[in-house]
N, C-alpha and C positions, 0 to 999 in steps of 0.2 A: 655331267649336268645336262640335262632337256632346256637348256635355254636358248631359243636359237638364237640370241645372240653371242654364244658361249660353248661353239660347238670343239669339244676335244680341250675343253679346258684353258680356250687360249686369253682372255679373262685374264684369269690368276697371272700369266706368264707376263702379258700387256703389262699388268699394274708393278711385277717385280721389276720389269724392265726401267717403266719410267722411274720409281723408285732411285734404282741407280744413275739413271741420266740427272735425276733433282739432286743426289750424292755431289757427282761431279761440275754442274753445273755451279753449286752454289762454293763448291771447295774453290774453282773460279774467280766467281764473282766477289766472293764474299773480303770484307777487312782487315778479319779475321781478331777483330776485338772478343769475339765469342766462339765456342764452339757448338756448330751447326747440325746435328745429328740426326740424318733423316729415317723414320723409325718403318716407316710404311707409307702404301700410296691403295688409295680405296677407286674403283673405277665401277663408274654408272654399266648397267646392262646394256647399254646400246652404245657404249665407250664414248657419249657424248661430256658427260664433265668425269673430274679427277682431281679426288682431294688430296692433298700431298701432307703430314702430316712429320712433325719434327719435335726435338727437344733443343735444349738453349744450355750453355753453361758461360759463366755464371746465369744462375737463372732471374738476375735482377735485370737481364740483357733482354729477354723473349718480349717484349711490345717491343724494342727496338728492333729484331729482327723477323717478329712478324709483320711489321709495317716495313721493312727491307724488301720480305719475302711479294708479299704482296704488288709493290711498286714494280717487281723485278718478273711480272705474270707475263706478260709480253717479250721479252726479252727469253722466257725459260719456253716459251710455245715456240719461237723460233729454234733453238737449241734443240726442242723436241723434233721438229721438222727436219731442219740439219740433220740428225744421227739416228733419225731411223726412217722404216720405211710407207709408215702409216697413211693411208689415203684420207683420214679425217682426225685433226690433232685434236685433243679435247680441250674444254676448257677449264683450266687451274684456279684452284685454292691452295692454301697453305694455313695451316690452323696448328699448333700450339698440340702437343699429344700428351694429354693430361692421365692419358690412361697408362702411356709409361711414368709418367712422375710416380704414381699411388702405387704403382708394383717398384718403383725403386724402393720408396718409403715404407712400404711393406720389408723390401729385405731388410733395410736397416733396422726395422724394428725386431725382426726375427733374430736377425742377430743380434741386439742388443738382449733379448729373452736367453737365446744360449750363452750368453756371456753370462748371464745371470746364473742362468743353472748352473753350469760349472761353478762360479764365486759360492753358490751358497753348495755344493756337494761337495768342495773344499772342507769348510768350514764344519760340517758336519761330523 
């Protein structure tokens, strides 16, 4: 990548790092009334913010732990400080990863299509 903020790729590497810090962090923090599943973390060009990005189960839980997540932004920039060695922390989000929901739901329905095919190439 020619970005110079982005030199040798380290970008991508930053964003899977903190990824697994918001992992541990919230396996931590958290009640554990829900399961917390951090799916990805997005980082600005100039690694000034980082959006951290999760699923919920049960999913009738997810405003109750993104308002968790949220509350807990300060508390995860120290955590971030702490464990590693970054000269400037970014500043956090946490938002709800709607785009893995629709690929779950996706599989389920694919599978529910091949259950079908097979029931009706029975029948035949």
């Amino acid at each position: 990548m020619d970005n110079k903020y982005d030199k040798g790729g380290r970008r991508p590497r930053v964003a899977e790092n903190l990824m697994h810090l918001a992992a541990e962090f919230f396996r931590i923090e958290s009640n554990r009334q829900s399961l917390m599943t951090i799916t990805r973390a997005d980082l600005a060009p100039n690694f000034s913010e980082s959006t951290i990005y999760f699923t919920v189960m049960p999913t009738d839980m997810e405003e109750g732990a993104l308002d968790f997540a949220k509350r807990k932004r300060k508390d995860f920039k120290q955590y971030v400080k702490k464990h590693t060695n970054m000269r400037r922390i970014p500043f956090f989000d946490f938002q709800i990863d709607y785009g893995e929901k629709h690929r779950q739901k996706i599989d389920e329905i694919s599978i529910e299509i091949k259950e079908d095919d097979a029931d009706t190439a029975k029948d035949s």
